[in-house]
C-alpha positions as CSV (number, residue, x, y, z in Angstrom):
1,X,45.2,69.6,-23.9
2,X,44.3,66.8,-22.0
3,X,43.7,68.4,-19.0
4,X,40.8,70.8,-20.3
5,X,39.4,67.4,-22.3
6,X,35.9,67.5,-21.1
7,X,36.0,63.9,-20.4
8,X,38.4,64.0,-17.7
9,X,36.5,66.9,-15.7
10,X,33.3,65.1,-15.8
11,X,35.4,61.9,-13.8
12,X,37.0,64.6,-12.0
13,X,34.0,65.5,-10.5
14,X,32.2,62.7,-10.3
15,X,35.5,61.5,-8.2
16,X,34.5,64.6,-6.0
17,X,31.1,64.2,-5.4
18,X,31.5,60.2,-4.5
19,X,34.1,61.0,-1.8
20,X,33.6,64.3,0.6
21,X,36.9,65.9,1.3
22,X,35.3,65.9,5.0
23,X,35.3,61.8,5.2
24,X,38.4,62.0,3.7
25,X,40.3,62.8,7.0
26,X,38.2,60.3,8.9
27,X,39.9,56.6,9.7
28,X,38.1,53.8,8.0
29,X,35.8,52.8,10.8
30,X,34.9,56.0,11.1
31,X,33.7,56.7,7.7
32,X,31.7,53.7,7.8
33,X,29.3,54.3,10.6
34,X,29.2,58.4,10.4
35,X,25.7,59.0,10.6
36,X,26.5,62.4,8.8
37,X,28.0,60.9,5.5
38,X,25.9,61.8,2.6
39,X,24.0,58.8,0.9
40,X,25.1,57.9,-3.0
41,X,22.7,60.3,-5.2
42,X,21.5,57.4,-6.6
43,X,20.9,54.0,-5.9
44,X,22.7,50.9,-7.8
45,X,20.3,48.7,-10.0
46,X,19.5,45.1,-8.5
47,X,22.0,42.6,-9.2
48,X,20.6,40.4,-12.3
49,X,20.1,36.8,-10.2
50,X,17.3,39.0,-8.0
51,X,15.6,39.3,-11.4
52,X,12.6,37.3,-12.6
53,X,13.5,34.7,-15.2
54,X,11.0,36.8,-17.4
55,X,13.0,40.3,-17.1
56,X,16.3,38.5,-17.5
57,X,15.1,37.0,-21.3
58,X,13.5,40.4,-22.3
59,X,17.1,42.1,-21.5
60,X,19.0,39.0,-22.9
61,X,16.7,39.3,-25.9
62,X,16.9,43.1,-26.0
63,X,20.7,42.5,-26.2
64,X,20.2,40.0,-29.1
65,X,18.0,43.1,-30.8
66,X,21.2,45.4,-30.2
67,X,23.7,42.6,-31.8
68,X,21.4,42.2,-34.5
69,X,21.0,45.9,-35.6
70,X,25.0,46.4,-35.6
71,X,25.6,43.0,-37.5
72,X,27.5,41.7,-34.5
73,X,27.0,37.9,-34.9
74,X,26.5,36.4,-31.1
75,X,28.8,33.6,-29.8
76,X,26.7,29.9,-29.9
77,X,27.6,29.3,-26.2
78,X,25.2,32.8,-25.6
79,X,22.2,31.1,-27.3
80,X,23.2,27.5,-25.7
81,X,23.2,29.6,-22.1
82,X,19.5,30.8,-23.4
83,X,18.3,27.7,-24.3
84,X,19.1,26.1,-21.1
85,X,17.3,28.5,-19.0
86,X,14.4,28.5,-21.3
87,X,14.3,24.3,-21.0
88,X,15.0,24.6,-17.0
89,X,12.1,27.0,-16.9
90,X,9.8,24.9,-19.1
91,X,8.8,28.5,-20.8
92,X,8.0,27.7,-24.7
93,X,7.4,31.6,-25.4
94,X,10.6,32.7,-24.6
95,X,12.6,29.6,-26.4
96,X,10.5,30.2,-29.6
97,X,11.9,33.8,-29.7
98,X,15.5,32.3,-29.1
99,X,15.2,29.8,-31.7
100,X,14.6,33.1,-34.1
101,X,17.7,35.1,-33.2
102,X,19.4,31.8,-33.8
103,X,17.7,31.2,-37.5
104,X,18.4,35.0,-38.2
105,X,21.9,34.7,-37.0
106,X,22.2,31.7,-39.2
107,X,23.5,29.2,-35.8
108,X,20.4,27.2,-35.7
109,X,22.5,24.3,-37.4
110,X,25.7,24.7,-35.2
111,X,25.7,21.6,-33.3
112,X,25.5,22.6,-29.7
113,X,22.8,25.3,-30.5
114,X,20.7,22.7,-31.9
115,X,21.5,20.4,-29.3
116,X,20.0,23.2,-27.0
117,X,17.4,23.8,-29.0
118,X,16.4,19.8,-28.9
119,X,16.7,20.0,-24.8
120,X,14.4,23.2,-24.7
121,X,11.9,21.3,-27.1
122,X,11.8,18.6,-25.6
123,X,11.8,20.0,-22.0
124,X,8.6,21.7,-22.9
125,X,7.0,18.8,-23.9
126,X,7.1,19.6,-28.2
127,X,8.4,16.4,-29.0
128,X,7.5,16.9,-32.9
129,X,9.4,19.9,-32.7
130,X,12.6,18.8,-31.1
131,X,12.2,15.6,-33.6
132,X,12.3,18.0,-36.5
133,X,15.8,20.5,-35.0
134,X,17.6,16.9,-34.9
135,X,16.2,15.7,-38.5
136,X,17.6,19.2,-39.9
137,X,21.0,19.0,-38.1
138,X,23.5,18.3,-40.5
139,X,26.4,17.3,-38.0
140,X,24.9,15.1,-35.1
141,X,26.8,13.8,-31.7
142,X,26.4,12.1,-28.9
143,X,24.8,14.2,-27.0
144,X,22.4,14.9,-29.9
145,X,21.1,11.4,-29.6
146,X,21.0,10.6,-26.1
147,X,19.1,14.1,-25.2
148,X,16.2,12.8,-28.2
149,X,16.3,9.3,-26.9
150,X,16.1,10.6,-23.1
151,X,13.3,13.0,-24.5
152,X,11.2,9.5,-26.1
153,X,11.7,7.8,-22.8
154,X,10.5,10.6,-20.5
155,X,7.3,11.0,-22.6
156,X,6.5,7.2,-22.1
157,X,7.6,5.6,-25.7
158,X,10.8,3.5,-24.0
159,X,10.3,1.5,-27.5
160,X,11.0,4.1,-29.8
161,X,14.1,5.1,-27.5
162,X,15.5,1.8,-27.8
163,X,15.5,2.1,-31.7
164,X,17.1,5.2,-31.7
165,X,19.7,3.6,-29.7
166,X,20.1,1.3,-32.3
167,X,20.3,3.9,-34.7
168,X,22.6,6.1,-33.4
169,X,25.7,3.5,-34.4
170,X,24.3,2.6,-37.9
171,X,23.6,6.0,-39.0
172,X,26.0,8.7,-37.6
173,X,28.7,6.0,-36.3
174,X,28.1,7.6,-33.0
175,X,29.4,5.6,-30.0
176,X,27.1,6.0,-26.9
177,X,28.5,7.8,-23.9
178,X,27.8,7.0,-19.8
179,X,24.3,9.0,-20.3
180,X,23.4,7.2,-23.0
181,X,23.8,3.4,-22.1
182,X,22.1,5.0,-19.0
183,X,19.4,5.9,-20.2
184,X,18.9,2.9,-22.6
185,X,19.0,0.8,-19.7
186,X,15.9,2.6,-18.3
187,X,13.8,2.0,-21.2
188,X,15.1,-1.6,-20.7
189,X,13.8,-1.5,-17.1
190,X,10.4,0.2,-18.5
191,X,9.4,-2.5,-21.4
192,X,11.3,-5.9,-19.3
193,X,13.5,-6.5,-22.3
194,X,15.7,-8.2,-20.7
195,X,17.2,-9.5,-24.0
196,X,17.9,-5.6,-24.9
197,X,19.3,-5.2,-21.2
198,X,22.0,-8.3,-21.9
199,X,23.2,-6.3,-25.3
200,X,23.6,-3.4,-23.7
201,X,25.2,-4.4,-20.8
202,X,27.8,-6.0,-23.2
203,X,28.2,-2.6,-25.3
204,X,29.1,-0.9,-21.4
205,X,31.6,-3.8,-20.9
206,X,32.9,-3.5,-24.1
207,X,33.2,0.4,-23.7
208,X,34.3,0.4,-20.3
209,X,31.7,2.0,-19.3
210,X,30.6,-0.8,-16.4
211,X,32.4,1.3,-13.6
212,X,30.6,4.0,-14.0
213,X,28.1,4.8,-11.0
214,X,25.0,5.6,-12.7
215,X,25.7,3.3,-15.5
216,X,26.2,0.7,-12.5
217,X,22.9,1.4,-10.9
218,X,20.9,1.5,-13.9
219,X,22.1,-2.2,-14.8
220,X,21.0,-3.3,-11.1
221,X,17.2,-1.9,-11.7
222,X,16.8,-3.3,-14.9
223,X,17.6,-6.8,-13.8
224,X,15.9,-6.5,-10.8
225,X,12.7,-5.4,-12.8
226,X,13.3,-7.8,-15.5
227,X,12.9,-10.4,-12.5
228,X,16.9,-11.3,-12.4
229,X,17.7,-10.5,-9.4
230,X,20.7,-12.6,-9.1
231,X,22.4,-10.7,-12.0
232,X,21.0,-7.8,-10.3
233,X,23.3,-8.9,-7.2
234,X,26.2,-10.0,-9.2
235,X,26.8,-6.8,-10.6
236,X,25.8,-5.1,-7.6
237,X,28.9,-8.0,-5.8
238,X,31.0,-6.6,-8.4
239,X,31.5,-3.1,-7.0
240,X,34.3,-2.7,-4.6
241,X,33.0,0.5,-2.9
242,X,29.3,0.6,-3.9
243,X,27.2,3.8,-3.7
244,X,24.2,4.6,-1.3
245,X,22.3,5.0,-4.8
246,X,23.6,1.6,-5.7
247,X,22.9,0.1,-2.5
248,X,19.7,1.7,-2.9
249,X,18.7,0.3,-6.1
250,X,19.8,-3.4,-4.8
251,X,17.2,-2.7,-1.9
252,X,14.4,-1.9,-3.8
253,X,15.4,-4.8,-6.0
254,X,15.6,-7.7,-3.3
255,X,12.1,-5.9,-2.0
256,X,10.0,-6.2,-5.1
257,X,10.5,-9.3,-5.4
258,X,9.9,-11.0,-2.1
259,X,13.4,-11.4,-0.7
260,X,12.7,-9.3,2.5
261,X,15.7,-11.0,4.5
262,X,17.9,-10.1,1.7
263,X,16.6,-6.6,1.7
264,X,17.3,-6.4,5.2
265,X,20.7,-7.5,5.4
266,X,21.8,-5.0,3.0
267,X,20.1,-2.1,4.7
268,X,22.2,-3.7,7.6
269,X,25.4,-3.7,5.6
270,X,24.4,-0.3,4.5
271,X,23.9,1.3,7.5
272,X,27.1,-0.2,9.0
273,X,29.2,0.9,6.6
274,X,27.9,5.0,6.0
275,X,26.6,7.1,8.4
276,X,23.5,6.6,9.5
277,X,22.4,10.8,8.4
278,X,23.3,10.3,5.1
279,X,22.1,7.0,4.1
280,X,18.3,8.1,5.4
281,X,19.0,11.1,3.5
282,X,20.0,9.5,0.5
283,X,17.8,6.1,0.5
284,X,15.0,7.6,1.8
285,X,13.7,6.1,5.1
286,X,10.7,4.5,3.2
287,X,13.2,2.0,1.1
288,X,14.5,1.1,4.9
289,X,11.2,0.1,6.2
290,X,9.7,-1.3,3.3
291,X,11.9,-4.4,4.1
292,X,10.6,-4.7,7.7
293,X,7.2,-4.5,6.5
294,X,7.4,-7.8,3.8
295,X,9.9,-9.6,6.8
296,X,7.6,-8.7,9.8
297,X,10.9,-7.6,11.3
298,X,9.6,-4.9,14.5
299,X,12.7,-4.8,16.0
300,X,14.5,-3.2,13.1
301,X,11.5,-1.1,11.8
302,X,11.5,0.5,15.7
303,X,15.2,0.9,14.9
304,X,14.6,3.1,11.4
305,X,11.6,4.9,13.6
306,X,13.8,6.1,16.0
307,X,16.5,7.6,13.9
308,X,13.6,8.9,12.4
309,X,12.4,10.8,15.7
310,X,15.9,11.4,16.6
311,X,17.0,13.2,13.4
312,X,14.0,15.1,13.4
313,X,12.9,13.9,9.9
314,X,9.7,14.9,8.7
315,X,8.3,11.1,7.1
316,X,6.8,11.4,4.1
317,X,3.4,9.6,3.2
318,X,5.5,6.6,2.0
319,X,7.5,6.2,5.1
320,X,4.3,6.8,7.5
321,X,2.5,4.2,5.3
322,X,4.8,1.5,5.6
323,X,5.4,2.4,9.4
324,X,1.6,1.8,10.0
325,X,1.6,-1.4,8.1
326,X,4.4,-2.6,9.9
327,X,2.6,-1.5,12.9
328,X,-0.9,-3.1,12.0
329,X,0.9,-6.8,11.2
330,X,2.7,-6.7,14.3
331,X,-0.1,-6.1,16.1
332,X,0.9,-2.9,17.6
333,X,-1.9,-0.9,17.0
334,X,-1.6,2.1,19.1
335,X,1.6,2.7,17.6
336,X,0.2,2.5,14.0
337,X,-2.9,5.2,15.4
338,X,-1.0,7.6,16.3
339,X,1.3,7.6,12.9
340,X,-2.2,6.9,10.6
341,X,-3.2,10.3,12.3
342,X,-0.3,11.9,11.2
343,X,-0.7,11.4,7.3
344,X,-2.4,14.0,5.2
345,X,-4.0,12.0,3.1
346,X,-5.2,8.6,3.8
347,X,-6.7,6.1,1.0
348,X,-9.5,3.6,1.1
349,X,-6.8,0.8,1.5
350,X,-4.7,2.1,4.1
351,X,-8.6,3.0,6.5
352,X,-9.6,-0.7,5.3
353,X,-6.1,-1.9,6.8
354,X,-6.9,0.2,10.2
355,X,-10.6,-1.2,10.8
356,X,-9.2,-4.7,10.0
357,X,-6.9,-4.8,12.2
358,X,-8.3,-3.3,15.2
359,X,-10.6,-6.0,14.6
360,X,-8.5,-8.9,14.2
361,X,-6.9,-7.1,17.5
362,X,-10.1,-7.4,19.5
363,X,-10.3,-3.9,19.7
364,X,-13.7,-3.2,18.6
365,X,-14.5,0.0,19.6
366,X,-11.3,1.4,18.1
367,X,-12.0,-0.2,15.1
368,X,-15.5,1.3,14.5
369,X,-14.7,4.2,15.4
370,X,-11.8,4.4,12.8
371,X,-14.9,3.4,10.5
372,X,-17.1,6.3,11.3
373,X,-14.5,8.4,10.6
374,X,-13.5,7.4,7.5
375,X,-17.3,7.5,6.6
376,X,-17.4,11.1,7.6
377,X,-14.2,12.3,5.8
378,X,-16.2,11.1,2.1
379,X,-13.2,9.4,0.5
380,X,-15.2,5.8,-0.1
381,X,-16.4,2.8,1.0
382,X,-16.0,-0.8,-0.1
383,X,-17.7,-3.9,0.8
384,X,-14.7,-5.2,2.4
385,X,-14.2,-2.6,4.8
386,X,-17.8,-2.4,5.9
387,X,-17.8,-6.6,6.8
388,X,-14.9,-5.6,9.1
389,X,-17.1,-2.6,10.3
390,X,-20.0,-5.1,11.6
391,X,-18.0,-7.3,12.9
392,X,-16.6,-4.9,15.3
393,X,-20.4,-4.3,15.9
394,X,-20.4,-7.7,16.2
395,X,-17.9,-8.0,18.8
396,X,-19.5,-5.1,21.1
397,X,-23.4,-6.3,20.2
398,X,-23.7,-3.1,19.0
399,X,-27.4,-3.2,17.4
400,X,-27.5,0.6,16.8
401,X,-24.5,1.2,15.1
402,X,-25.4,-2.5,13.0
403,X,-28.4,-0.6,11.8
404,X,-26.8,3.1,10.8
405,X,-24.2,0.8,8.5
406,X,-27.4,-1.1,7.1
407,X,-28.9,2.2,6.1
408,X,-25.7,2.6,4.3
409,X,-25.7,-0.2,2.2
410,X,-29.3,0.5,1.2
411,X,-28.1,4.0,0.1
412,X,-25.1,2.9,-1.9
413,X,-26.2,-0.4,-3.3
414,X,-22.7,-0.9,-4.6
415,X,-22.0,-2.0,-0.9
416,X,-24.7,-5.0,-1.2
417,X,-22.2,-7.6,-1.3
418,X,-22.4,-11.3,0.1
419,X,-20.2,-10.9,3.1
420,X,-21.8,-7.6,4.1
421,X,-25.3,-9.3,4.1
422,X,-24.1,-12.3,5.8
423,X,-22.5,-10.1,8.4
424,X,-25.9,-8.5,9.0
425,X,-27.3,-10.9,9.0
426,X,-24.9,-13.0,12.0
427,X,-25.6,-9.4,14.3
428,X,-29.3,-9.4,14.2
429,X,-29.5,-12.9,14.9
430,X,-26.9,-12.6,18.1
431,X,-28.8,-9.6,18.9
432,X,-31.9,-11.7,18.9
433,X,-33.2,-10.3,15.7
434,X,-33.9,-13.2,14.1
435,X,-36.4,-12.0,12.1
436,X,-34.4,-9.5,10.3
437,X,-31.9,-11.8,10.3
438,X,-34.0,-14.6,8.4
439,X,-35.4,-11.8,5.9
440,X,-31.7,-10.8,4.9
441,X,-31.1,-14.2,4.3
442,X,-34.0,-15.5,2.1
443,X,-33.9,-12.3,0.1
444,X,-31.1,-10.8,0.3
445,X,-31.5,-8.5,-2.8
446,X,-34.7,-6.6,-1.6
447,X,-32.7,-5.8,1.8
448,X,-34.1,-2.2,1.6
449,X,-37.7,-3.1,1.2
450,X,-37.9,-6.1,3.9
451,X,-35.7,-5.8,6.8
452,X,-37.0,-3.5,9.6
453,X,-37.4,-0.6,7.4
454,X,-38.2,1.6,10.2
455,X,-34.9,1.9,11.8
456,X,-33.2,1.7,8.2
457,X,-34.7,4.7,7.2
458,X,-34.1,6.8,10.3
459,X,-30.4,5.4,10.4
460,X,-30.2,7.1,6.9
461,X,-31.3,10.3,8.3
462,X,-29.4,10.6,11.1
463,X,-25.9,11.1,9.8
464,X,-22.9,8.6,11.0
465,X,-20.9,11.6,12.2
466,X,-23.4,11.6,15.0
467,X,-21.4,8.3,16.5
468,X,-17.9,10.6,16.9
């Protein structure tokens, strides 16, 4: 009976068509590289991770659809999973539709779908919306609270997150976890309650929470922001085996507030005590130099370079910025060329430092150069950066190039500032212009319809580009 059952012929021969009887006699290398072995009759589907995250919610969802017509009522962990991916992707469509299996399947109030649904709410920037899941839930916990007050501080209301903090005990009776006192503390750090910070930081110790790393680090920030950075220290003295993310934060803290050598010697300390690869990996080469920069310290910023060159890092425009300014205040400007030519996108400031410092370097030519370039690229001028301009001109009695940046200010008036005209006014005279010189300086506010308006105009014409 069981041997005519149609079932077991149809796996009979779909036994006999997967396997030839002729590869059956072959040894197992054999079978694997015969050119002659029949290919499968048809091909297996993708695996789901090579799936977009849109296909894999329409079959999830068409699942859901299945479930739904048989009555089958889905585990909450299914629609938690769901949620998640929905919140990680940042896709509102697809979490609105999971929020509607979950009303229909009546898990909308369980607690961790909820949670979920708060998290992809939030995550997608509907902060109404994830208010109004945690108003409805009728059993809350911890991680109901901290993911709403995490979803306040992200959006930039740290004030509001602070009062949910305070809420989370009177209301539910809900002790804060790791995560939450964490994130408290950064909405501490954000607004400079320091009085907040000190009653938190006495809830941690109280809950024995003080050892934990990121609990740890958030404490050092918001002292150090707060401007305590001796607390900062004290907790940081506190650790026995302190983190690079720790060490990190103690860096940054010492560096914003002007205690450079302190900054230093803990990058020191740092570096000593980790390897060298993952410290820069997990510091961030730009939190090393920043140090040098404030402290004027070459030696150990050349030290950070090289590992730089010799891990092969690619800087970022942080590290190449403070690199050049370390450069430029040291006065080694060729150093700090070559790295300002490497950044993608250079500011006003960073082409202001440049020009003044090839200037203050005696290296004129450099430094107008630098300025005509700058000028070319469109991305601004100020007043300051065109006084250092003519005083390279200065410098190199450059009378030509002193009149193409004099048809500039008369184009943008904004540039018509007191030290540009003064400027002008010193390189006609040492060019022995001191006519033009004298008419910039009794009437200084009609400087485009008095001073040698001839070669004004024409410098206006001409472009700068034509100095390159």
């Amino acid at each position: 009976m069981l041997a005519s059952s149609p079932h077991r012929l149809f796996f009979k021969a779909q036994a006999s068509l997967s396997v030839p009887r002729s590869s059956q006699r072959l040894p197992t290398p054999a079978r694997r590289y015969d050119d002659r072995s029949p290919r499968p009759l048809r091909s297996s589907p993708p695996p789901a991770c090579a799936w977009s995250f849109e296909k894999r919610m329409q079959e999830s969802l068409a699942i859901l659809d299945l479930m739904q017509a048989q009555s089958i009522i889905p585990d909450p962990a299914l629609l938690c999973t769901l949620l998640k991916t929905c919140a990680d992707a940042q896709n509102l469509h697809f979490g609105k539709l999971v929020h509607e299996k979950a009303i229909h399947f009546a898990l909308h109030t369980d607690t961790f779908v909820a949670n979920g649904l708060v998290l992809m709410y939030s995550k997608c920037g509907h902060i109404r919306a994830a208010h109004q899941v945690f108003n409805e839930m009728p059993i809350r916990n911890v991680v109901s609270w901290t993911t709403l007050i995490s979803m306040y501080h992200n959006t930039g209301f740290p004030r509001y997150a602070l009062n949910l903090y305070l809420s989370m005990g009177e209301k539910d009776g809900i002790a804060p976890n790791a995560f939450t006192y964490t994130t408290a503390l950064n909405c501490c750090a954000s607004t400079r309650d320091l009085d907040m910070g000190v009653r938190i930081h006495k809830d941690v110790m109280r809950d024995g929470c003080d050892n934990d790393d990121f609990v740890v680090v958030a404490l050092i920030d918001m002292y150090a922001k707060c401007g305590r950075v001796g607390l900062a220290r004290q907790v940081f003295d506190g650790i026995v085996d302190p983190s690079i993310e720790a060490c990190t934060a103690m860096i940054e803290g010492h560096s914003v507030s002007d205690q450079a050598k302190d900054a230093m010697d803990l990058v020191r300390q740092t570096l000593q005590r980790q390897k060298i690869a993952k410290v820069a990996e997990q510091i961030g080469f730009a939190t090393m130099v920043r140090p040098c920069v404030t402290n004027i310290a070459l030696r150990q910023g050349q030290e950070i370079h090289a590992h730089i060159i010799k891990f092969g890092h690619k800087p970022g425009m942080k590290t190449l910025t403070s690199l050049v300014e370390l450069y430029t205040k040291c006065g080694k400007m060729m150093s700090a060329y070559n790295l300002f030519n490497e950044l993608a996108i250079k500011d006003v400031s960073l082409w202001g430092s440049m020009v003044s410092c090839f200037v203050s370097n005696g290296l004129h030519e450099e430094a107008l150069k630098a300025y005509v370039e700058m000028a070319c690229s469109n991305c601004g001028l100020n007043p300051s950066l065109v006084s250092f301009a003519l005083k390279a001109c200065l410098g190199l009695l450059s009378l030509e190039e002193g009149k193409q940046i004099h048809g500039r200010v008369i184009k943008d008036h904004y540039l018509l500032q007191h030290s540009v005209i003064h400027d002008l006014s010193k390189l006609y005279e040492r060019c022995g212009k001191l006519e033009e010189a004298y008419k910039l300086m009794k009437k200084p506010e009609n400087l485009s319809g008095e001073a040698d308006v001839q070669c004004t105009a024409g410098a206006i014409q001409r472009p700068l580009c034509d100095m390159l």
